[in-house]
C-alpha positions in Angstrom: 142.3 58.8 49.9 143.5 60.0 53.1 144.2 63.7 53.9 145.4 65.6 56.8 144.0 69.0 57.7 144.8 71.3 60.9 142.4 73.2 63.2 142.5 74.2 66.8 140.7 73.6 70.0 140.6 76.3 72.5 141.4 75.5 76.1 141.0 77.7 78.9 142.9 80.7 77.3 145.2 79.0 75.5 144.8 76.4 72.1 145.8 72.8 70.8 146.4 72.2 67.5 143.8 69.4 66.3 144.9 67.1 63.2 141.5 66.7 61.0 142.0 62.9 59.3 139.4 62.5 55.9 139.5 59.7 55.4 136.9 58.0 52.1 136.4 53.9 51.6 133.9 51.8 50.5 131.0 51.9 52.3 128.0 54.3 52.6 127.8 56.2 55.9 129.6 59.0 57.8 131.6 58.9 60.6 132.9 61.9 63.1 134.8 60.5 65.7 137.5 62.2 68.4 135.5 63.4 71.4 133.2 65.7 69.9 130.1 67.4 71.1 126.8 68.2 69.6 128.2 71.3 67.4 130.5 69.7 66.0 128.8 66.6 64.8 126.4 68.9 63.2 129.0 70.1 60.4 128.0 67.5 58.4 125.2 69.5 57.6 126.5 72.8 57.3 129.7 71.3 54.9 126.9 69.3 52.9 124.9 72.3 51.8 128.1 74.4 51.4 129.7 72.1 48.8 126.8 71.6 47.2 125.8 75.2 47.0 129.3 76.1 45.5 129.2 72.9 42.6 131.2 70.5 44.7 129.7 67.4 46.0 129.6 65.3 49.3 130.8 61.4 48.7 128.9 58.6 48.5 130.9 56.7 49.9 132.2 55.7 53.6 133.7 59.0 55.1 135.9 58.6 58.2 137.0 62.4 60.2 139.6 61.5 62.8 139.6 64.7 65.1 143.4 63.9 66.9 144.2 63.5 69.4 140.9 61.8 70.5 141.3 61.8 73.8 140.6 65.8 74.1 136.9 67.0 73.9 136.4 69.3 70.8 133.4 72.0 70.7 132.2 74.5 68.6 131.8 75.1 65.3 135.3 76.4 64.0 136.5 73.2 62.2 133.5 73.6 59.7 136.2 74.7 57.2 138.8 72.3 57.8 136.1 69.7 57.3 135.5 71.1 54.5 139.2 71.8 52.5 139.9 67.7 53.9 136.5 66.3 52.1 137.6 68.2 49.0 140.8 66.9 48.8 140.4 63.5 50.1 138.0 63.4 47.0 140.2 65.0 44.5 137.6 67.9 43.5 140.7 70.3 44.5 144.3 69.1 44.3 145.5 67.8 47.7 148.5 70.9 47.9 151.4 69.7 50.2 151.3 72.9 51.6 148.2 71.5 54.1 150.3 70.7 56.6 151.8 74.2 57.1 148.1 76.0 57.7 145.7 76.2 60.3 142.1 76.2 58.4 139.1 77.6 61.0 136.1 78.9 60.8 132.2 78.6 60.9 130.4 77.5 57.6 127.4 78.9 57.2 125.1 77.0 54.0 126.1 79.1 51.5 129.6 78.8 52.1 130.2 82.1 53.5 132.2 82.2 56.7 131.2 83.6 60.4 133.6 84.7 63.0 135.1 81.8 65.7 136.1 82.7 69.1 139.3 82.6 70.3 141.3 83.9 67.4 144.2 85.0 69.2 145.1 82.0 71.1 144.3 80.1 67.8 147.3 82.1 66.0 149.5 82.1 69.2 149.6 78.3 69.0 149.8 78.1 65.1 153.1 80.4 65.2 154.5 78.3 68.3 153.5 74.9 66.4 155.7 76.2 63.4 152.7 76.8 60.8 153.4 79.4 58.8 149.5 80.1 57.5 146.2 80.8 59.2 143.4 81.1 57.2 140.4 82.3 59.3 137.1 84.5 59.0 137.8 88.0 57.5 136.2 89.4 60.8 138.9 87.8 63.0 141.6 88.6 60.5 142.9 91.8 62.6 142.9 90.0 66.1 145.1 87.7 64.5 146.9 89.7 62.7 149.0 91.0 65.8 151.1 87.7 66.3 153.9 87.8 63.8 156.0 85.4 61.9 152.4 84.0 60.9 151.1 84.8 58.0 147.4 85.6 58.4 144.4 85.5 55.4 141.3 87.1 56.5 138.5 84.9 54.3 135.2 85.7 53.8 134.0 82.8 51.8 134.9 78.8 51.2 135.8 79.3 47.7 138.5 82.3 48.2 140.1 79.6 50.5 140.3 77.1 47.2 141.2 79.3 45.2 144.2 80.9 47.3 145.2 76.9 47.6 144.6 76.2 43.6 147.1 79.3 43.1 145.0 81.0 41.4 144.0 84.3 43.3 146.2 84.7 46.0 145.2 86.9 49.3 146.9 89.5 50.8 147.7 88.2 54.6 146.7 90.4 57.5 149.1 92.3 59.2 148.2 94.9 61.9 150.6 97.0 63.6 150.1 97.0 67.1 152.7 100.1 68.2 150.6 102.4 65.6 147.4 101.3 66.9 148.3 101.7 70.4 149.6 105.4 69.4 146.4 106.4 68.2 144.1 104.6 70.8 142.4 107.3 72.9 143.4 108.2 76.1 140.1 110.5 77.1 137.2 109.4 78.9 134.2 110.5 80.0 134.5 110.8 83.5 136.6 113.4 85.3 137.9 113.9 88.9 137.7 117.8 87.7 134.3 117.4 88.3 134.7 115.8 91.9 134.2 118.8 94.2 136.0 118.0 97.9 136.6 114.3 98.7 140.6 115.5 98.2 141.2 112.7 100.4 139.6 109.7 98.3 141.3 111.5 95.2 144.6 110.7 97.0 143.6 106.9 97.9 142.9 106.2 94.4 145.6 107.7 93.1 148.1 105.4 95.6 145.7 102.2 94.9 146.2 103.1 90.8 149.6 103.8 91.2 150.3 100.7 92.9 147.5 98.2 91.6 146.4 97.6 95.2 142.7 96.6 96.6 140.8 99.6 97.9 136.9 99.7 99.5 135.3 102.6 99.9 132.9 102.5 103.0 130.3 105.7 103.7 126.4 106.8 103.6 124.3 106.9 100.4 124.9 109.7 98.5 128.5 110.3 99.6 129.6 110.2 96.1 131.1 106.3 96.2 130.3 105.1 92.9 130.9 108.5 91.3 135.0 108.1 92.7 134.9 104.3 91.5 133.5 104.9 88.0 136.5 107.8 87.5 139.4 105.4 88.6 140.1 104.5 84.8 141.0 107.7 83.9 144.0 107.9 85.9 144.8 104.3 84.9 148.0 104.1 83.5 148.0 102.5 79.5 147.9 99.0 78.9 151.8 97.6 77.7 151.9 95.7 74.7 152.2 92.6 77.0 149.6 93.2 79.6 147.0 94.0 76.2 147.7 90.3 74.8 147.0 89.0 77.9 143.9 90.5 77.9 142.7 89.9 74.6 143.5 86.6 74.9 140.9 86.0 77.6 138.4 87.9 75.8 139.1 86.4 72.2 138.2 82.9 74.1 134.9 84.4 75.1 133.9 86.3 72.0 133.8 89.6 73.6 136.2 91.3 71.9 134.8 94.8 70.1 134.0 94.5 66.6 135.1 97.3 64.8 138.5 97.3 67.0 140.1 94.0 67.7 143.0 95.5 69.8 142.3 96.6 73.4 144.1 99.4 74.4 142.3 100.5 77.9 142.3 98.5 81.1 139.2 96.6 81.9 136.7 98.0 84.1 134.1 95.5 85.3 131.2 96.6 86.9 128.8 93.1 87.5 125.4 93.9 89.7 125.3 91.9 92.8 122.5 89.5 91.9 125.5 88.0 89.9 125.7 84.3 90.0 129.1 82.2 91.6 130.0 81.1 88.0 129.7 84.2 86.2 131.3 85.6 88.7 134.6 83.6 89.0 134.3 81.2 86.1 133.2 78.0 85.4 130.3 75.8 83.6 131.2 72.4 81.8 133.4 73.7 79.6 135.2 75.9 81.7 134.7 79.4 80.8 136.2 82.8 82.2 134.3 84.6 84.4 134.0 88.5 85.3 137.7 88.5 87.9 139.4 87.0 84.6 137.8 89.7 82.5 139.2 92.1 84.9 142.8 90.8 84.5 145.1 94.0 84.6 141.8 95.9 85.1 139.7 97.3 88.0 136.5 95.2 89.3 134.4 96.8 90.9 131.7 95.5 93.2 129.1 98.1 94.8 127.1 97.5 97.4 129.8 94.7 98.6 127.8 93.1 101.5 125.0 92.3 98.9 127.0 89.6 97.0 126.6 86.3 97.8 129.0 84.4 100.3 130.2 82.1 98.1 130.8 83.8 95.2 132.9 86.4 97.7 134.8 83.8 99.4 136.1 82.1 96.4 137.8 85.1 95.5 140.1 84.8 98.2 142.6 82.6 96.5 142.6 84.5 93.1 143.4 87.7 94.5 146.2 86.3 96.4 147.3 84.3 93.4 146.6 86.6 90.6 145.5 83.3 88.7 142.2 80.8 88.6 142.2 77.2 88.1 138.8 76.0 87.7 138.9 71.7 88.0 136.5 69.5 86.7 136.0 65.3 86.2 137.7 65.5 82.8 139.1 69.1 82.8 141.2 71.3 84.6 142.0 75.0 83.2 144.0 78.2 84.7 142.5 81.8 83.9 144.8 84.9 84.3 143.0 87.0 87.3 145.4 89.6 88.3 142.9 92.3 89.1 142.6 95.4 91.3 139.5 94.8 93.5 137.7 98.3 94.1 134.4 97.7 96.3 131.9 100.5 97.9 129.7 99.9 100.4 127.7 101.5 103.1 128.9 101.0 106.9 125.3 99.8 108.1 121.5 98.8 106.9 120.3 102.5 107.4 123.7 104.0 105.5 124.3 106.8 108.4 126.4 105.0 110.8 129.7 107.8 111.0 127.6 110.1 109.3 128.2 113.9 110.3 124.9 115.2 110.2 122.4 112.4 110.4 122.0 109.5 113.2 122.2 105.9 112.7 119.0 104.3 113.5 120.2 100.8 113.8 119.4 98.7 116.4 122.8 97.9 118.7 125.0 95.0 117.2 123.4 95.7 114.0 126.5 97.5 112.5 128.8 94.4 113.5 126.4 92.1 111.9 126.0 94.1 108.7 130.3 94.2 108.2 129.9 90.6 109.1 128.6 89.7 106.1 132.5 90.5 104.3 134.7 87.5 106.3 137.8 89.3 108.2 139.9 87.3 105.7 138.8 88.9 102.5 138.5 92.4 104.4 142.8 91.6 105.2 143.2 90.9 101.4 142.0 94.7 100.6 144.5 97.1 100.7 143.1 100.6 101.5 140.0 100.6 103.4 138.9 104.6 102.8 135.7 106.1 104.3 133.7 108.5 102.5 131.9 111.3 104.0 129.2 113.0 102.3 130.4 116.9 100.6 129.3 120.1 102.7 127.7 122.1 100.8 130.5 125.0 100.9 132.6 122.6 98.9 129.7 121.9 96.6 129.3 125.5 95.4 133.1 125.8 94.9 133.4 126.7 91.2 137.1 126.6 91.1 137.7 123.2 89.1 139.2 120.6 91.1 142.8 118.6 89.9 141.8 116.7 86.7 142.4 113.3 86.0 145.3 113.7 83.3 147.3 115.6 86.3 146.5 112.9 88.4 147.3 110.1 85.6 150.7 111.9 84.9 151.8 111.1 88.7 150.3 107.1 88.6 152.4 106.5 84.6 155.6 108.0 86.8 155.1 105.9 89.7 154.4 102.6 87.6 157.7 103.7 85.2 159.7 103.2 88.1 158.3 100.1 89.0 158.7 98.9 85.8 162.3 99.5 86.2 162.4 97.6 89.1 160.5 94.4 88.0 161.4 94.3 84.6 163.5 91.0 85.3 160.2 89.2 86.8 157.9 88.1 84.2 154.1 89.2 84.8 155.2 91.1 87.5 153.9 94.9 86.6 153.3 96.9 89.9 153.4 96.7 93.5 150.9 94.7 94.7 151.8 91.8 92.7 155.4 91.3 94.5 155.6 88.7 96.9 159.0 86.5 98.1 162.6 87.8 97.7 161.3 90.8 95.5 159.0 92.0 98.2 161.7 92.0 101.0 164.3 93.7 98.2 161.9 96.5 97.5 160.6 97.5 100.3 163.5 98.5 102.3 161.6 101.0 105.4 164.1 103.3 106.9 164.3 102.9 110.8 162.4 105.5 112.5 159.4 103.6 109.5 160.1 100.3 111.3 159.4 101.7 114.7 156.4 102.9 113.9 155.3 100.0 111.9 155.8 97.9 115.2 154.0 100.7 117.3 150.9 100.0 114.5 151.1 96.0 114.8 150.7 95.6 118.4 148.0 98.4 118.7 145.5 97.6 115.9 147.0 93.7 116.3 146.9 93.3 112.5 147.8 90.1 111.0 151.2 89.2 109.1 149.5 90.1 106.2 148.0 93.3 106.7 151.6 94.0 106.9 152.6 92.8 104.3 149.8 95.1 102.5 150.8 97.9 104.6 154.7 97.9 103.3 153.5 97.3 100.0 151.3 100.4 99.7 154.2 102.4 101.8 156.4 101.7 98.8 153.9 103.0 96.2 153.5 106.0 98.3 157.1 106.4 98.4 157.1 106.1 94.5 154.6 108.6 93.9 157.0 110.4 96.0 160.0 109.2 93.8 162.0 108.3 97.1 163.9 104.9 97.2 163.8 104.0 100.5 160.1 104.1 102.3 159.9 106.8 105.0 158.0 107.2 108.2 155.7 109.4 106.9 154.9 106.6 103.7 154.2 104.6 106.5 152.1 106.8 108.7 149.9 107.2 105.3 149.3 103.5 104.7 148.5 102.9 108.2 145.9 105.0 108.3 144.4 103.1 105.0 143.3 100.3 107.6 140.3 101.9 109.3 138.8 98.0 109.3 141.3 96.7 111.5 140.3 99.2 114.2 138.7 97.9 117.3 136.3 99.9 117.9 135.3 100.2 114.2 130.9 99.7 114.1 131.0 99.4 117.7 
């Protein structure tokens, strides 16, 4: 008897429906054909001692599984159960219900029939809905993820038999439903890290507030101890909140990887990636043979943040070049070619020379000469023109240190950023995936940032002096017009311009000379 079952194969971010063809003759051996890899092949097993554990029973006879189309690679182990529901039925030990081509069956079998969790639940039910399923029937521990897509109706199963008996009629389950405007109400806003607790450095304060406000690139360039990483580490708490759209695109990329937290499938705060610089190219930018996201795609609509910037490798730093002027990664192989999401504010630290002192107020540089140049030599000039703010960090006097006035705290700061990106908002709400600032490019770019003419003068004065390149001013005029947000003014002023300007310290001449 031949019967048809559904799964899905996850690709890149997204997922394929995968038609699961039982099909039992004479004959006496099995057969799993359609591309699949080592995992998959092994479900034999696993369904085997599942039935059998539960009083069903494997065939003796020829078995035929058709994963379709064939010409896809399938991996994993989340077709265990829909294996499993097409041996039953193409056997007759459960009724063969028409209602098996409306449902998506997935999930892991372990040998007792109980069910683990799958990866990639979100995309799974995204393509389900858009397929016109009306059921998903997946591991009780991915039930919430997948909960969020509506018009599906989502059962959260724990073991094999729940599934046959929900079929059979017999005890039907509730579906999952989870309501992503209530969660997002009472997802906390606080976080550990202050700028209260930021004596002096007023100055950095305001360059991450204008790089927050506007989603723009930002490196922070001074002597150990200046408080660098301290500023970076506080940056997500005067992130503005995640929309409802920018939190299912990034759930969707870390549903696919299986890092999504356990006890709360919904992510409510912007990423904040922090990888050490030993990091290798792939697990930096993504890759492997099947393609997998890497830590810029984790970072979509987040903050990555790479200290000690020189100390990465050359490679893995060059190959961000394209993403960040893209927002998006596609990652080609012999067989394979997938696109991850990586629209990500870049925030780097790093010290201005080998000893750390060069600049410094107090102590002298003990490099050798041309050591300085060689040291800032190790960033390219190209990825240094893709970074928005360049900002350089001088350590606190010690009159500022023993200030115990608390300094502006990061909600007052946050308050200013959530205005700034509201107006935005406004502005790009008719361009999809288009959130802030530095994501406009094209006809939006030239309609928003409309510089007043005393601004233009000055921006010419700038070009010809620090000879920057066409896109450092494009950069420029883009953080001008978040500055002039902050400052709710529509058109962008000379002083907006004057501010950015003096966010390009790199494109000095006579900068490490």
């Amino acid at each position: 008897m031949l019967v048809k079952t559904f799964g899905s194969a996850v690709h890149g971010v997204d997922a394929i429906t995968i038609q699961v063809e039982v099909n039992e003759m004479a004959g006496t051996s099995y057969y799993l054909v359609g591309l699949p890899d080592s995992a998959v092949k092994e479900s034999f097993q696993r369904v085997e001692s599942a039935l059998k554990h539960n009083g069903y029973f494997m065939p003796r006879r020829k078995l035929v599984i058709n994963l379709a189309p064939a010409h896809i690679r399938k991996s994993g182990t989340s077709f265990d159960l829909a294996i499993a529901i097409g041996i039953l039925a193409a056997t007759e030990q459960i009724p063969a219900p028409e209602q098996l081509s409306g449902i998506v069956l997935m999930g892991e079998l372990q040998l007792d029939g109980s069910l683990l969790p799958v990866k990639g639940a979100l995309p799974i039910a995204i393509n389900a809905r858009r397929d016109g399923f009306n059921a998903l029937f997946i591991p009780l521990a991915n039930a919430r993820e997948a909960g969020i897509v509506e018009g599906l109706n989502v059962y959260g199963v724990h073991h094999l038999n729940e599934v046959i008996a929900h079929l059979r009629g017999e005890h039907p389950i509730a579906a999952t439903i989870t309501d992503t405007v209530t969660a997002f109400a009472q997802s906390p806003s606080e976080t550990d890290c202050d700028f209260a607790d930021v004596k002096g450095q007023e100055n950095i304060k305001r360059a991450l507030e204008i790089a927050a406000a506007g989603g723009h690139n930002a490196i922070l360039i001074g002597p150990p101890g200046a408080g660098k990483t301290m500023l970076a580490r506080r940056l997500p708490s005067i992130l503005p909140p995640l929309t409802i759209e920018e939190a299912l695109e990034t759930m969707r990329i870390y549903s696919v990887t299986g890092k999504l937290p356990a006890d709360n499938s919904l992510i409510t705060a912007r990423p904040f990636r922090s990888p050490h610089h030993t990091v290798s190219d792939y697990a930096l930018v993504g890759g492997g043979s099947y393609p997998q996201p890497g830590e810029i795609s984790l970072a979509h609509n987040g903050v990555l943040f790479l200290d000690e910037f020189p100390e990465f490798r050359r490679t893995a730093l060059e190959v961000m070049r394209q993403p960040m002027e893209e927002r998006k990664l596609t990652i080609s192989r012999a067989r394979i070619s997938v696109e991850f999401p990586a629209s990500f504010m870049l925030l780097a630290a790093m010290n201005p020379c080998p000893c750390g002192n060069y600049n410094h107020p107090e102590k002298a540089c003990t490099c050798h000469p041309g050591a300085v140049q060689r040291y800032l030599s190790k960033i390219s000039a190209p990825l240094l023109d893709r970074i928005d703010l360049h900002v350089e960090v001088t350590p606190v006097p010690f009159r500022d240190l023993e200030i115990e006035q608390a300094a502006e705290s990061s909600a007052q700061i946050r308050a200013r950023v959530i205005g700034a990106r509201a107006l935005q908002a406004i502005r790009y709400q008719e361009i999809p995936g288009v959130y802030c600032n530095a994501q406009i490019s094209g006809k939006t770019f030239r309609k928003a940032c409309v510089v007043e003419t005393q601004g233009k003068h000055l921006l010419k004065a700038a070009m010809e002096k620090l000879k920057l390149s066409a896109r450092a001013y494009d950069r420029i005029l883009k953080v001008s017009r978040t500055i002039a947000d902050l400052a709710n003014c529509k058109e962008i002023a000379a002083a907006h311009i004057a501010e950015a300007i003096q966010y390009r310290s790199l494109d000095r001449e006579n900068w490490g000379e």
